[in-house]
C-alpha positions as CSV (number, residue, x, y, z in Angstrom):
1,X,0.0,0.0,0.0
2,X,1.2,3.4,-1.5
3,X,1.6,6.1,1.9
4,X,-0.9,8.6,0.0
5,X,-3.6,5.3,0.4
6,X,-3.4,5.0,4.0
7,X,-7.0,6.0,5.6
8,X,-7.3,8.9,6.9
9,X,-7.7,9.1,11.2
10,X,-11.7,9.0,10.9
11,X,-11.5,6.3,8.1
12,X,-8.7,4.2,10.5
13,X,-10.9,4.5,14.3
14,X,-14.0,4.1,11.8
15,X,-13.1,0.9,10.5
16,X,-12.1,-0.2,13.9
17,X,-15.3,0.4,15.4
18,X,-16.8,-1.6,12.7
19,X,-14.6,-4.4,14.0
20,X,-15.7,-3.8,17.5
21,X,-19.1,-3.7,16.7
22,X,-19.0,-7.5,15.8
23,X,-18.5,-8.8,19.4
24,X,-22.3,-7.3,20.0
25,X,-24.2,-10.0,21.1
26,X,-27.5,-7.9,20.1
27,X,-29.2,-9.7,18.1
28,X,-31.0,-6.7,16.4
29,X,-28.3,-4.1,16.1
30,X,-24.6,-4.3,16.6
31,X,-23.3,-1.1,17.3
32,X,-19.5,0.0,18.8
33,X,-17.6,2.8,19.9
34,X,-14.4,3.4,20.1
35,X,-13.0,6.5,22.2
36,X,-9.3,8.1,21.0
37,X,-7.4,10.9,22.5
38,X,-3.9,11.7,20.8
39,X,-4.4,9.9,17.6
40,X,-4.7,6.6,20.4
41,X,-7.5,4.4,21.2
42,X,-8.1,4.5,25.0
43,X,-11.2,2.6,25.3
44,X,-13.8,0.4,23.6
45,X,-17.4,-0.7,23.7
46,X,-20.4,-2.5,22.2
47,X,-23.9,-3.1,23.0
48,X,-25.1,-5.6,25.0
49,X,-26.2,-7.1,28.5
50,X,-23.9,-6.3,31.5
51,X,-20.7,-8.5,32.3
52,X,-22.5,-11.6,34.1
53,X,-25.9,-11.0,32.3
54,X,-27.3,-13.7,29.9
55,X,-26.8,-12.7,26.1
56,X,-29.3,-11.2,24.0
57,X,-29.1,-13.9,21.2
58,X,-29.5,-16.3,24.3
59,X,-32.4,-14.7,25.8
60,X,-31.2,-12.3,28.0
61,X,-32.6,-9.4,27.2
62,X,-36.1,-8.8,27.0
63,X,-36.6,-6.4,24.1
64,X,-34.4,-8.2,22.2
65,X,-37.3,-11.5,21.9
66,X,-40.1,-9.0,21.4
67,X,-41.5,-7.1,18.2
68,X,-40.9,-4.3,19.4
69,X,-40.5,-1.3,16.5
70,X,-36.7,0.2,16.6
71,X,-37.1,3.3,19.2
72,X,-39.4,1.9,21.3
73,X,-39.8,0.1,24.4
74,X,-36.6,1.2,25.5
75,X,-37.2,0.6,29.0
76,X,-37.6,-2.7,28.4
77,X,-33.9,-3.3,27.4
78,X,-31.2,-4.5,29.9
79,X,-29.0,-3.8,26.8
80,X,-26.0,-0.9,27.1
81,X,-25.2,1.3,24.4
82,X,-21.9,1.1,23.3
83,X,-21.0,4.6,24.0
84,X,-22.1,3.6,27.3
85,X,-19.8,1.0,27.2
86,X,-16.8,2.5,26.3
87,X,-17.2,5.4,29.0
88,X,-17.8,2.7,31.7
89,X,-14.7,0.7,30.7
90,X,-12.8,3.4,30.7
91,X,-13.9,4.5,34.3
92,X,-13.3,0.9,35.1
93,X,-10.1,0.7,34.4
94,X,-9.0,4.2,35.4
95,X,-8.8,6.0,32.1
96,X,-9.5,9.3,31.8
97,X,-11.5,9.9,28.5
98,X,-11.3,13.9,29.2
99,X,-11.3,16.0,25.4
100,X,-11.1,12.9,23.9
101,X,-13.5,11.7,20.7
102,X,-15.5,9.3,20.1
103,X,-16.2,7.0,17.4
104,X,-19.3,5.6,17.2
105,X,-21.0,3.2,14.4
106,X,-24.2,5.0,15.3
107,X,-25.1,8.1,16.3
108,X,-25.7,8.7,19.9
109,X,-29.1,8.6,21.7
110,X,-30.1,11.4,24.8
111,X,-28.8,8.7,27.2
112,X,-25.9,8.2,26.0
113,X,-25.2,12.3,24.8
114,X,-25.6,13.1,28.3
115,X,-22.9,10.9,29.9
116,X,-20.7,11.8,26.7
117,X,-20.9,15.5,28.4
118,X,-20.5,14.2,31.6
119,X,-17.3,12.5,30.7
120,X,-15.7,15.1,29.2
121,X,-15.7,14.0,25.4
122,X,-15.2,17.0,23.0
123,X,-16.1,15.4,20.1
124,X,-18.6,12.6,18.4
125,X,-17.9,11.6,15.3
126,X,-20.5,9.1,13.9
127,X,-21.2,6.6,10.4
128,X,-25.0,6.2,10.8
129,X,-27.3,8.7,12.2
130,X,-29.9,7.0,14.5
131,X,-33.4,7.7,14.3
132,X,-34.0,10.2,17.2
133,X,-31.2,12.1,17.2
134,X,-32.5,15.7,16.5
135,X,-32.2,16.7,20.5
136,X,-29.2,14.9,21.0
137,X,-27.7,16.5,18.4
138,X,-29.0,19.9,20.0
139,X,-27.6,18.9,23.1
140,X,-24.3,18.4,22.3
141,X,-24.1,21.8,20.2
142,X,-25.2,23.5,23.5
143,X,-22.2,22.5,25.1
144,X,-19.7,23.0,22.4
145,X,-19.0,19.4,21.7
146,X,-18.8,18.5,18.0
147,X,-20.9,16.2,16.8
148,X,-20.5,15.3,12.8
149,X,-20.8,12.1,10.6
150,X,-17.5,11.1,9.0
151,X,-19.7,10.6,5.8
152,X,-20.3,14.4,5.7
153,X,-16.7,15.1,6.7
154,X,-14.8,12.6,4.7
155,X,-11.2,13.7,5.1
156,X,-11.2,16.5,7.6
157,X,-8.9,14.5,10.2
158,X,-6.3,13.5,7.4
């Protein structure tokens, strides 16, 4: 591979979120983020039950074996976002995720945009924008953190 090939920095933590995203054990949506500060990944996550908790494909979450339309019924999930995830692994292992970014496979939901603030993460950079993120968006913007699909912004980390 030619050096004027190489993926750019949202391309690169992009593609590794994809990665991530395939130890979901959702069995509707696998979703991952990945946080980086200094061009360095410093934590991971994916959506699913909590450590100990049966796995959705095995039954474990309750939503999951319903018919439940995508946006609703959320209170019936045991499931955690993967942004969730990631900050909590982080905390877990003593890592500060302070102006750091995060890479997500999907946009964030309110949940999840709220602890994003609350951890300190300056910037959200997403591939697929999730159904109700109008507010979240809105949210974020209040506070001065950036929130922009790498679609939209192809190249600007390069």
């Amino acid at each position: 591979m030619q050096i004027d090939q190489r993926p750019n920095w949202d391309e690169y933590f992009m593609r590794i979120a994809e990665v991530v995203a395939s130890r979901s054990n959702c069995s509707r949506r696998q979703v991952a983020a990945v946080i980086v500060k200094d061009q360095r990944i410093i934590s991971t996550g994916y959506n699913g039950t909590p450590r100990g908790v049966k796995n959705c494909f095995e039954g474990g979450c309750p939503r999951t074996s319903s018919n439940s339309s995508s946006g609703s019924d959320l209170g019936n999930g045991i499931c955690n976002h993967a942004e969730e995830n990631a900050i909590i692994q982080a905390a877990y292992h003593g890592v500060s995720i302070k102006d750091s970014t995060l890479y997500c496979t999907l946009s964030p939901c309110l949940l999840c945009a709220k602890m994003i603030i609350n951890a300190g993460i300056r910037e959200v950079v997403y591939e697929t924008e999730y159904s109700l993120s109008p507010q979240t968006a809105q949210l974020l913007n209040s506070v001065n953190i950036i929130c922009r699909s790498r679609i939209s912004d192809k190249g600007a980390r390069a």
